[in-house]
C-alpha positions as semicolon CSV with decimal commas, in nm:
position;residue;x (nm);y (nm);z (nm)
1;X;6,665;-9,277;7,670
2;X;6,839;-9,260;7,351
3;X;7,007;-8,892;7,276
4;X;6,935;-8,761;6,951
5;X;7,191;-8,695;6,698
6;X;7,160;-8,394;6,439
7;X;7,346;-8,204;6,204
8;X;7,485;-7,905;6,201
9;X;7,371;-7,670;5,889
10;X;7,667;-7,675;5,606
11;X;7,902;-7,865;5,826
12;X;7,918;-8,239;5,838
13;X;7,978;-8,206;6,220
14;X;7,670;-8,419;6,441
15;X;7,623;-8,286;6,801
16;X;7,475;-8,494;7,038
17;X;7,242;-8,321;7,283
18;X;7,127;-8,407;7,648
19;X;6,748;-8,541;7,654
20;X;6,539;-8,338;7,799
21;X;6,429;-8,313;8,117
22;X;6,570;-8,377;8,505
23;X;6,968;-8,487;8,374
24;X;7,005;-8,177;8,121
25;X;6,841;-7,909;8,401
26;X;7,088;-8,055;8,649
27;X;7,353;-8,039;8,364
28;X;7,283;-7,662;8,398
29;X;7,288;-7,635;8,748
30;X;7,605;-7,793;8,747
31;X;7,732;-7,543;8,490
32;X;7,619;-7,256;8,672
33;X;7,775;-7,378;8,960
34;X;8,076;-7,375;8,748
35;X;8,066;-7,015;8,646
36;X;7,872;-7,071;8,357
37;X;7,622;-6,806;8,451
38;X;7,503;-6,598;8,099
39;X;7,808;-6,753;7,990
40;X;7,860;-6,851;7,559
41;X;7,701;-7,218;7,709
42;X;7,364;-7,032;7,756
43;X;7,340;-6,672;7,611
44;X;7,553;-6,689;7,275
45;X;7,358;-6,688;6,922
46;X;7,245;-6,999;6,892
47;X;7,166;-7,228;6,509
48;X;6,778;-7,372;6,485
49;X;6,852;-7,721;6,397
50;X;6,595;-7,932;6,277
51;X;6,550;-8,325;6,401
52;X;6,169;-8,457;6,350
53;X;6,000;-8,186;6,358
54;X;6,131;-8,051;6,674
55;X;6,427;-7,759;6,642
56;X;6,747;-7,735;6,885
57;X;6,950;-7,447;6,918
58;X;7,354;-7,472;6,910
59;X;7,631;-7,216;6,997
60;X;7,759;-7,129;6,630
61;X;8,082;-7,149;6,653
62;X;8,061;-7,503;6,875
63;X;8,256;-7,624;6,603
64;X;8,576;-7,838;6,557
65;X;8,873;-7,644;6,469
66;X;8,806;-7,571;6,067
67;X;9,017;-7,442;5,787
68;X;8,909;-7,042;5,937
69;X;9,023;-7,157;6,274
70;X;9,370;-7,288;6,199
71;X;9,421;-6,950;5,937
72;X;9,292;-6,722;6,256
73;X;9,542;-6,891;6,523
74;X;9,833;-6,892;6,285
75;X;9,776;-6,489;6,247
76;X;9,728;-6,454;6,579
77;X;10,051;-6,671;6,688
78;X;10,251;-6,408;6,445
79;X;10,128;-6,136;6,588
80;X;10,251;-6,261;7,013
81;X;10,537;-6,389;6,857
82;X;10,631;-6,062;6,649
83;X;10,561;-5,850;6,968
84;X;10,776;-6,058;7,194
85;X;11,017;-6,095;6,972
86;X;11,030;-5,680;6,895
87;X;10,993;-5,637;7,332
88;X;11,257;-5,853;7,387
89;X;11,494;-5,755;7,083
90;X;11,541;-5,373;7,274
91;X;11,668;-5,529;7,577
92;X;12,034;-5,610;7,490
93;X;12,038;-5,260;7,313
94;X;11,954;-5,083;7,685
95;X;12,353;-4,996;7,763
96;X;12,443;-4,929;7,401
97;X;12,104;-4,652;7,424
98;X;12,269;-4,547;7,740
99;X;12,600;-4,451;7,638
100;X;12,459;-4,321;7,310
101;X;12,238;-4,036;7,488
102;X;12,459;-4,025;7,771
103;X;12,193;-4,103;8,059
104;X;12,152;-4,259;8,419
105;X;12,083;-4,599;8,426
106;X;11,777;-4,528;8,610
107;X;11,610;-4,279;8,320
108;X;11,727;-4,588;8,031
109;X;11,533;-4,802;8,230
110;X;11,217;-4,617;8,127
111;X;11,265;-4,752;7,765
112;X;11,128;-5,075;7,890
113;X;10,904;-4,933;8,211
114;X;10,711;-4,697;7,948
115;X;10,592;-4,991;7,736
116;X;10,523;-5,225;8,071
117;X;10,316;-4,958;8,226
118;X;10,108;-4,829;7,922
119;X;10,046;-5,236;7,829
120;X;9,933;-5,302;8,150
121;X;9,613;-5,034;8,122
122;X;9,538;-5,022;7,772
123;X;9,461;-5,390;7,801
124;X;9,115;-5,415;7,942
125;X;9,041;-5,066;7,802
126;X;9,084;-5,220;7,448
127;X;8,889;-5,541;7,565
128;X;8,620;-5,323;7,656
129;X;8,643;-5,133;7,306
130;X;8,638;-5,470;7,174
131;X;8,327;-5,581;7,279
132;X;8,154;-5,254;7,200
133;X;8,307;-5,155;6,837
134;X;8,412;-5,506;6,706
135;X;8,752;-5,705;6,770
136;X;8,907;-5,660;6,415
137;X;8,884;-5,248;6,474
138;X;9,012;-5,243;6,809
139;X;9,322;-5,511;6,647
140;X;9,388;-5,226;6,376
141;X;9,372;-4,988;6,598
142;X;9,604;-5,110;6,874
143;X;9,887;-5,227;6,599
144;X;9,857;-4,935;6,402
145;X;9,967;-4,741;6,710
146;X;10,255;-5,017;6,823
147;X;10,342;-4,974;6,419
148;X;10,363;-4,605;6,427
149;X;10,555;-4,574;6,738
150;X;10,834;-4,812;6,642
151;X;10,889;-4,623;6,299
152;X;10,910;-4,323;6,545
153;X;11,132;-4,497;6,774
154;X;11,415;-4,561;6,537
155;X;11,488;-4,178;6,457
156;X;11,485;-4,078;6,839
157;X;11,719;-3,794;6,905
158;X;11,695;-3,777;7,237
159;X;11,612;-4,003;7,548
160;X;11,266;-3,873;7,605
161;X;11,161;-3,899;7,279
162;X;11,280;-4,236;7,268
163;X;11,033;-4,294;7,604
164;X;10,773;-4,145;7,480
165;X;10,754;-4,383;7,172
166;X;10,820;-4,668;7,377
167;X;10,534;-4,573;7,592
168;X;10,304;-4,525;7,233
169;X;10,424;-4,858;7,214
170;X;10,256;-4,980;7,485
171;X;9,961;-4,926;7,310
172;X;10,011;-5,222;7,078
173;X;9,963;-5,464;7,415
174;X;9,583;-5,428;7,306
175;X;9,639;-5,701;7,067
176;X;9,689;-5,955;7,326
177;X;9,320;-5,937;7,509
178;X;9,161;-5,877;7,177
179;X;9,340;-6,147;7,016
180;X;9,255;-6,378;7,287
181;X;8,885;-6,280;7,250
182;X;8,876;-6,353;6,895
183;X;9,034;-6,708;6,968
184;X;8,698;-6,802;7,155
185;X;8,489;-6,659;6,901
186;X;8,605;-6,860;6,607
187;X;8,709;-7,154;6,847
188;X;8,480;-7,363;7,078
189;X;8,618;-7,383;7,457
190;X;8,803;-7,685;7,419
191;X;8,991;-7,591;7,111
192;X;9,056;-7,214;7,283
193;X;9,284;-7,421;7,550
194;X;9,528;-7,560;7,253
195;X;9,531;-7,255;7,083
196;X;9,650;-7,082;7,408
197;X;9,901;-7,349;7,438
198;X;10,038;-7,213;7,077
199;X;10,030;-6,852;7,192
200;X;10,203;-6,919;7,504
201;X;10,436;-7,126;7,318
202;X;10,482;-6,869;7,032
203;X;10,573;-6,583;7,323
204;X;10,875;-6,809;7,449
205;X;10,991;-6,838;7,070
206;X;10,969;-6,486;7,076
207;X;11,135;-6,391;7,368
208;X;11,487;-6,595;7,274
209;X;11,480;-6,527;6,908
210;X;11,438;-6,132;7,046
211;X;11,728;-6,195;7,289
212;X;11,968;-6,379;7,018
213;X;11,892;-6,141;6,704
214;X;11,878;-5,848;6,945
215;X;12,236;-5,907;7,048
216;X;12,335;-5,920;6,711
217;X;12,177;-5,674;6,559
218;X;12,286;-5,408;6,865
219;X;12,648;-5,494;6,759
220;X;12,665;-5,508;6,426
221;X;12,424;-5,255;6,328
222;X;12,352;-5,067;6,591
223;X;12,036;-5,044;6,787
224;X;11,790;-4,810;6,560
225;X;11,804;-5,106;6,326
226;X;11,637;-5,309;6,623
227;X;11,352;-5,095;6,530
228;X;11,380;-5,042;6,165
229;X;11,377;-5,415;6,105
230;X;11,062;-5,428;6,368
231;X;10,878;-5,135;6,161
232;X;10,886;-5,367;5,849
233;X;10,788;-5,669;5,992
234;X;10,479;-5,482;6,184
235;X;10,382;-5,355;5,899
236;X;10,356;-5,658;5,727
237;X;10,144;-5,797;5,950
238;X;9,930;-5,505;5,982
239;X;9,848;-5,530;5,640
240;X;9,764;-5,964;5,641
241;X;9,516;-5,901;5,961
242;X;9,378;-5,546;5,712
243;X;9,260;-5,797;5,417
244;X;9,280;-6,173;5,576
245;X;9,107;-6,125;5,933
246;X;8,732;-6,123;5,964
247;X;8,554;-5,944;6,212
248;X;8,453;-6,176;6,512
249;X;8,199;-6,132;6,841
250;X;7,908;-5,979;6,916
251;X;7,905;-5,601;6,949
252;X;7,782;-5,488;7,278
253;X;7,559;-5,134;7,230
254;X;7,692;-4,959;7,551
255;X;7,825;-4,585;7,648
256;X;8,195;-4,566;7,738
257;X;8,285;-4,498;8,164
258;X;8,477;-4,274;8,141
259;X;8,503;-4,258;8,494
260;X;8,593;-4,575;8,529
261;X;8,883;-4,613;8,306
262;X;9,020;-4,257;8,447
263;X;9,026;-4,427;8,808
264;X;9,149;-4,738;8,648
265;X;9,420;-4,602;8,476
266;X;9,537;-4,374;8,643
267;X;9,536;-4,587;8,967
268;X;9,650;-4,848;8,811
269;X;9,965;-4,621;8,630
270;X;10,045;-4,494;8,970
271;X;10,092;-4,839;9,124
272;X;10,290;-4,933;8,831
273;X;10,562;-4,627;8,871
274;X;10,582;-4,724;9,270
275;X;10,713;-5,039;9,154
276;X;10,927;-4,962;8,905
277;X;11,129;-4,677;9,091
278;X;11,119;-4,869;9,447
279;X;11,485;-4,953;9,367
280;X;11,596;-4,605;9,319
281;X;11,391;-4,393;9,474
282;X;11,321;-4,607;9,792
283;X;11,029;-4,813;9,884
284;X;10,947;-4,624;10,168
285;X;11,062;-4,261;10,013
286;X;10,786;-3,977;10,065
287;X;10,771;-3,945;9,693
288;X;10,705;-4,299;9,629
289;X;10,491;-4,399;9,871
290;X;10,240;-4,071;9,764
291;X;10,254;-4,289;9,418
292;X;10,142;-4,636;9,582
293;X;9,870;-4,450;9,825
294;X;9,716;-4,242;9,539
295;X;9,713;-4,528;9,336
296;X;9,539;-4,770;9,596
297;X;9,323;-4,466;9,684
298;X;9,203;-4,447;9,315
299;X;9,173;-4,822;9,284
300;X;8,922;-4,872;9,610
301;X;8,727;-4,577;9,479
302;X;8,716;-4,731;9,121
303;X;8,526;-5,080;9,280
304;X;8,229;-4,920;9,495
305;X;8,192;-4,652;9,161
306;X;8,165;-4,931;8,907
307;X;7,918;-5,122;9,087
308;X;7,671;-4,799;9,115
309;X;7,730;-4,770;8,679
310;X;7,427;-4,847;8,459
311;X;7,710;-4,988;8,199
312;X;8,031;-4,998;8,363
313;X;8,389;-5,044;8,238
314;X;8,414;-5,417;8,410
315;X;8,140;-5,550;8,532
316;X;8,226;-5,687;8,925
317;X;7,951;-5,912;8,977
318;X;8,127;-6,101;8,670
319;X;8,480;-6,099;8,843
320;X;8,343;-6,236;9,131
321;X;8,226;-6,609;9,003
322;X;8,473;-6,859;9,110
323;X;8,698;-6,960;8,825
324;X;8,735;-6,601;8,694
325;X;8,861;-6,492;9,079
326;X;9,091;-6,808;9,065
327;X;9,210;-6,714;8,717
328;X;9,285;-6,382;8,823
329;X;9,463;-6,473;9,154
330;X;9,661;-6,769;9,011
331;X;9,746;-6,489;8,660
332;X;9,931;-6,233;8,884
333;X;10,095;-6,459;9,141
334;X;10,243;-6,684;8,845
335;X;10,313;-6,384;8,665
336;X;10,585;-6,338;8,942
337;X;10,768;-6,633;8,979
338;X;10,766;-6,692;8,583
339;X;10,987;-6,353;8,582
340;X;11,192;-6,433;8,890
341;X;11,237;-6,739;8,693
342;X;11,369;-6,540;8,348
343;X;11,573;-6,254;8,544
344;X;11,726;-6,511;8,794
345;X;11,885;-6,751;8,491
346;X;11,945;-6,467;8,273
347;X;12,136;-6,294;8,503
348;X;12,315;-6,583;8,661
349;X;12,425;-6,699;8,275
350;X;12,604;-6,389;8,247
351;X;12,769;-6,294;8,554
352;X;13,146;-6,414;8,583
353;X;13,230;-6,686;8,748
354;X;13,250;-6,841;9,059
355;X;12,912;-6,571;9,065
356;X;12,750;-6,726;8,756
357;X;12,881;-6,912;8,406
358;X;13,045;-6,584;8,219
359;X;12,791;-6,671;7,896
360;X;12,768;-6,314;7,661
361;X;12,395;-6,228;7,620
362;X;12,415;-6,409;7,247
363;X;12,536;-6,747;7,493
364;X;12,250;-6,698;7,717
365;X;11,953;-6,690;7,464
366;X;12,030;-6,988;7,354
367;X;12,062;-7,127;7,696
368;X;11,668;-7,044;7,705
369;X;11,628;-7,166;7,362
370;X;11,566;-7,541;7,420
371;X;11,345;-7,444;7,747
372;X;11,117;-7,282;7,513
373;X;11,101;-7,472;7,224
374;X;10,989;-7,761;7,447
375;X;10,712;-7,520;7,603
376;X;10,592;-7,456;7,228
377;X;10,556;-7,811;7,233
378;X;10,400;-7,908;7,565
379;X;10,154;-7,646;7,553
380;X;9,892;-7,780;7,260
381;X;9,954;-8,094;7,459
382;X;9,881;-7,901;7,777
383;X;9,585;-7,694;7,632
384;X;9,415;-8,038;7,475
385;X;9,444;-8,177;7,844
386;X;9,259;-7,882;7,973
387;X;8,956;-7,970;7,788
388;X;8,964;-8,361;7,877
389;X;9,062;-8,333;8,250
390;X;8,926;-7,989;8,322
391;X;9,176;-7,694;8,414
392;X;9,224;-7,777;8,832
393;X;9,461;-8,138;8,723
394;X;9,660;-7,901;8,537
395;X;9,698;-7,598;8,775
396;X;9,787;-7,837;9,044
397;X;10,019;-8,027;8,822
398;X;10,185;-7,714;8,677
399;X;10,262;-7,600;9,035
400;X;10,424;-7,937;9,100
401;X;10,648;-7,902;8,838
402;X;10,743;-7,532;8,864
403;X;10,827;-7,596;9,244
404;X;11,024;-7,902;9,160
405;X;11,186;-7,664;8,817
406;X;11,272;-7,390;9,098
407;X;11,416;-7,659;9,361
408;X;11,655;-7,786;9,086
409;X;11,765;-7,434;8,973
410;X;11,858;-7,434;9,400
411;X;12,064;-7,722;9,362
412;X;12,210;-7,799;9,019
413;X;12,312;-7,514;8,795
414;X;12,687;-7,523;8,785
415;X;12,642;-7,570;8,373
416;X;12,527;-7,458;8,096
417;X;12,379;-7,831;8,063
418;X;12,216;-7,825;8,417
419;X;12,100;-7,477;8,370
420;X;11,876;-7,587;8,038
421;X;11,757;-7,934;8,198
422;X;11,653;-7,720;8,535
423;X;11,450;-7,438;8,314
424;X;11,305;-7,718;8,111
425;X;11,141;-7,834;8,410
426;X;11,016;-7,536;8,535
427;X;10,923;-7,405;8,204
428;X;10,691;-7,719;8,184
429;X;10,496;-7,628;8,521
430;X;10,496;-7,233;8,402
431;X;10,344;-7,330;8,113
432;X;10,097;-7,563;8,224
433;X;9,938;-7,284;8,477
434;X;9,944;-7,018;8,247
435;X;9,721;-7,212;7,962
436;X;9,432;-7,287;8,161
437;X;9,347;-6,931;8,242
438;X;9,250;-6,823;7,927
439;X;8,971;-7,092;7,930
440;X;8,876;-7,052;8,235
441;X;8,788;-6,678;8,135
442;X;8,634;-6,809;7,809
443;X;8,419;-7,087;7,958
444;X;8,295;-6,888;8,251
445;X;8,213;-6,535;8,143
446;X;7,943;-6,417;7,823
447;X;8,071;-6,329;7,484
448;X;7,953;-5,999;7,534
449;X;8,211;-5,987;7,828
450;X;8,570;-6,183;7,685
451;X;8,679;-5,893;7,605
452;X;8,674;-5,683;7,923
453;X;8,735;-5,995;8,100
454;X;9,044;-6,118;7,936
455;X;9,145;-5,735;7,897
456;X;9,137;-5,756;8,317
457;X;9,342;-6,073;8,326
458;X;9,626;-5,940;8,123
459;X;9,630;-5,627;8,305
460;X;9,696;-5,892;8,646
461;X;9,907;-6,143;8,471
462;X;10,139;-5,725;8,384
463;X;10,105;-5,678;8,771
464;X;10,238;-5,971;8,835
465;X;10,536;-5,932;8,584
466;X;10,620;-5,637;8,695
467;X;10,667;-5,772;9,047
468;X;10,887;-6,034;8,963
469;X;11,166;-5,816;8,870
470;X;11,215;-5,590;9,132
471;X;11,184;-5,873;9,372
472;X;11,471;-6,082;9,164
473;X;11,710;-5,730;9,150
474;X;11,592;-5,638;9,537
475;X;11,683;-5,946;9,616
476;X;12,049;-6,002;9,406
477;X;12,156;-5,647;9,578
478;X;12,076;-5,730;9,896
479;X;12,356;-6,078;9,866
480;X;12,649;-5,950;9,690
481;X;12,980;-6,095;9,744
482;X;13,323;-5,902;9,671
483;X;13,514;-6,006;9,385
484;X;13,899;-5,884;9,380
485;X;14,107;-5,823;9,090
486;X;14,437;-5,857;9,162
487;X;14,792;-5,837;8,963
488;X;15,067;-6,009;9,183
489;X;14,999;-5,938;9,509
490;X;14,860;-5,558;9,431
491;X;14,463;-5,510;9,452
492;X;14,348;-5,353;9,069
493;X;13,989;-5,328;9,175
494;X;13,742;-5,444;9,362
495;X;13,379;-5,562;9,228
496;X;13,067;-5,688;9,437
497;X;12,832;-5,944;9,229
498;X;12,538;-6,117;9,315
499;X;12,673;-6,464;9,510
500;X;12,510;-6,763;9,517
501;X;12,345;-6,695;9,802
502;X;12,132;-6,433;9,589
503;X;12,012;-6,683;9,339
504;X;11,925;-6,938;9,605
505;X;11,722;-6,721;9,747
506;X;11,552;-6,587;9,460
507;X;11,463;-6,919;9,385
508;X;11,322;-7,022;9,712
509;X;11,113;-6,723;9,663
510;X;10,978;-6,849;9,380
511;X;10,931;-7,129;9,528
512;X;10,723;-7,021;9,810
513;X;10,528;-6,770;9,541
514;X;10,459;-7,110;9,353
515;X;10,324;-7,241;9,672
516;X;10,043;-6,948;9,717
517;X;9,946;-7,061;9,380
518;X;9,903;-7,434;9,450
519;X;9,683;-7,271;9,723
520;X;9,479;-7,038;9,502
521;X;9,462;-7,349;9,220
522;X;9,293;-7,582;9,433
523;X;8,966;-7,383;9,489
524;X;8,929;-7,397;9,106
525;X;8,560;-7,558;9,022
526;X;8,633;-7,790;8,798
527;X;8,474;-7,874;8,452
528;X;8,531;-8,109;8,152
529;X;8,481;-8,027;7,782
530;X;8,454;-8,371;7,632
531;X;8,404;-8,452;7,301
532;X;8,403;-8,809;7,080
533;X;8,595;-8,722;6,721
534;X;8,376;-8,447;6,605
535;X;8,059;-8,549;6,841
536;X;8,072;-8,290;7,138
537;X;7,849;-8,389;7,375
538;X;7,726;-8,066;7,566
């Protein structure tokens, strides 16, 4: 039978729809087999579409990326970029803060836990607000906070004032989920996975421009600058997503759980601060472990509760179809390798030799720099994939790759050469797991849902980051080899640096991590977005 080909009201785009009958009911079957239960393939707002008298119904916005799209992505790249890039720019300015307030390493190591840790639970709770109150508000909302914090930030005369606007900071992480919801509003599901390739790309970009003008900044003009200079270019962007972004989504008409997101956060906050101060309090320490128990305490309590609420925070018979499980899984266990992978070269650029290649931090951005540039490139190219072959090829394929990256980084890294060649290669298979997840979200859960949904995936994929870390410094302080200075034949001092046993290990941690992963990515259920120029075929 011949399928019928209409056209979309004021749009020259034709869809071309299954006949009816036996192949487009097991079409469906196969979909919800998929995950595609309620999802935007079956519940979303649909266009009457007249062809002969009879009328179809569309998803509205199962479009081809228009002139709206492209202006909504490019805002939305600015805004991951401009957060990296602010993140990542207060990092070289850590000892400088340090000496300046005369503080322990340990408390100046707050001024980038504080963000981390607030991120990590505002994310699904501004997901949730997303859904419910509209994603534009909850955007203004969460960058008027990050905007107001940084100003704050920059005039810090003490320490704890400086942590405390950090951790205000970490409200402006509530751009990320939201953002990522308004993506697959505006953009069908195979457009969503080469947008995410550009935001994944544009948070690379991000994190070496931070790194290089962060270094530079720190010396010459001292670190409240690195703020000052962020506080403008916030607030420019504040004010082009005030007049030039529209409102997106459907609003949800639901009560806030306020139950929920107490036992969320707080359990969730609690777990956070266990793994942060495992290095210096102890991982076993009374006082820490009371964090981790409470915390896990909070979080089993928070499951059972949200399953007996009318209108919970996050719905858990939605986290439990297939791909949005796998998403989740493969988000925080990627999470940690990618940031073994960042700490481990970053690190080894700087040390002195024989212990590493003696680069200043200025040296060792740009040692990242080509590594990322090519991930801003693969990663349209990756996210366009993800819609022709389905997201499993590309999981599995990513996991190759990072494994192989990680391997090389074991064997050849005595240059600065090697070094970029070996992160180019696992920056390829990083990027290539991390793009398919957002789809996977989008394609399996209800538009009434992104939010909260992506909100809980962010939340992982900041588990996840903050694992990698203390692994990759557990890890370096456990193999340290002495280094002597010596004048003639009298001893000056005597150092102890991570050797090279350190890094080998990290990196065969990573690659075992990667492994789980491979695991995790090949229960994905597998789907195809196809399309023929601007003929999708649903």
């Amino acid at each position: 039978m011949e399928q019928p080909e209409v056209k979309l009201a004021e749009t020259d785009a034709s869809v071309t729809l299954l006949p009816h009958g036996a192949s487009r009911m097991g079409s469906i079957r196969r979909n919800l087999r998929c995950g595609w239960r309620g999802s935007s393939m079956v519940n979303e707002p649909r266009s009457p579409i007249r062809k002969s008298g009879a009328v179809h119904f569309l998803p509205l916005h199962y479009i081809m990326m228009d002139r709206k799209g492209r202006e909504v992505l490019l805002l939305l790249v600015w805004g991951d970029l401009l957060i990296n890039y602010v993140e990542t720019m207060v990092v070289p300015a850590i000892p400088t803060i340090q000496n300046d307030f005369s503080v322990s390493s340990t408390l100046a190591s707050w001024i980038t836990s504080a963000f981390i840790i607030v991120g990590a639970v505002v994310s699904p709770i501004f997901g949730k607000l997303a859904d419910m109150y509209g994603r534009k508000r909850m955007y203004l909302i969460s960058l008027g906070g990050y905007l107001i914090a940084v100003a704050l930030a920059g005039f810090s005369p003490s320490i704890y004032a400086l942590i405390t606007a950090r951790a205000i900071q970490g409200v402006g992480y509530g751009i990320f989920p939201v953002g990522l919801a308004i993506i697959t509003d505006v953009l069908p599901p195979r457009d969503v996975a080469t947008a995410q390739g550009l935001l994944s790309g544009s948070v690379g970009i991000g994190t070496v421009l931070g790194l290089i003008v962060g270094s530079y900044i720190d010396q010459s003009l001292g670190w409240q600058y690195a703020f000052h200079t962020a506080f403008v270019l916030s607030l420019l962007f504040f004010l082009l997503i005030l007049f030039k972004l529209k409102d997106t989504g459907v609003r949800v008409k639901e009560s806030i759980d306020y139950v929920g997101t107490t036992l969320l956060t707080t359990g969730m906050v609690l777990i956070l601060v266990y793994i942060t101060e495992g290095p210096t309090l102890g991982w076993l320490s009374p006082e820490n472990v009371s964090f981790l128990v409470t915390g896990m305490v909070l979080i089993l309590v928070f499951i059972p509760a949200e399953l007996r609420v009318r209108e919970p925070l996050v719905d858990m018979k939605l986290m439990r179809i297939r791909n949005v499980m796998v998403a989740n899984l493969v988000g925080v266990v990627s999470s940690v390798a990618l940031m073994i992978m960042y700490f481990g070269i970053i690190y080894y650029a700087q040390l002195p030799p024989p212990f590493g290649l003696g680069l200043d931090i200025f040296s060792a951005g740009l040692t990242l720099a080509p590594a990322t540039v090519v991930m801003f490139v693969v990663g349209p190219v990756v996210g366009k994939l993800t819609g022709e072959a389905g997201p499993k090829p590309l999981l599995i394929f990513g996991s190759v790759t990072s494994i192989l990256g990680f391997i090389l980084l074991i064997l050849n890294r005595g240059t600065s050469q090697a070094l970029v060649e070996d992160v180019i290669v696992a920056g390829t298979g990083m990027i290539s797991i991390i793009i398919p997840l957002i789809n996977m979200i989008a394609v399996s859960l209800p538009e009434t849902a992104r939010g909260i949904g992506l909100g809980v995936n962010t939340l992982l994929r900041n588990l996840g980051a903050s694992i990698g870390p203390v692994l990759a410094t557990s890890i370096m302080s456990s193999y340290k080899d002495p280094y002597v200075l010596m004048l003639g034949n009298q001893i000056l001092d005597i150092s102890f640096f991570p050797g090279r046993e350190a890094f080998n290990v990290m990196f065969e941690v990573a690659v075992l991590v990667i492994l789980v992963n491979l695991g995790i990515s090949l229960l994905t259920q597998n789907y195809k977005l196809k399309d023929k120029g601007r003929n999708i075929i649903l």
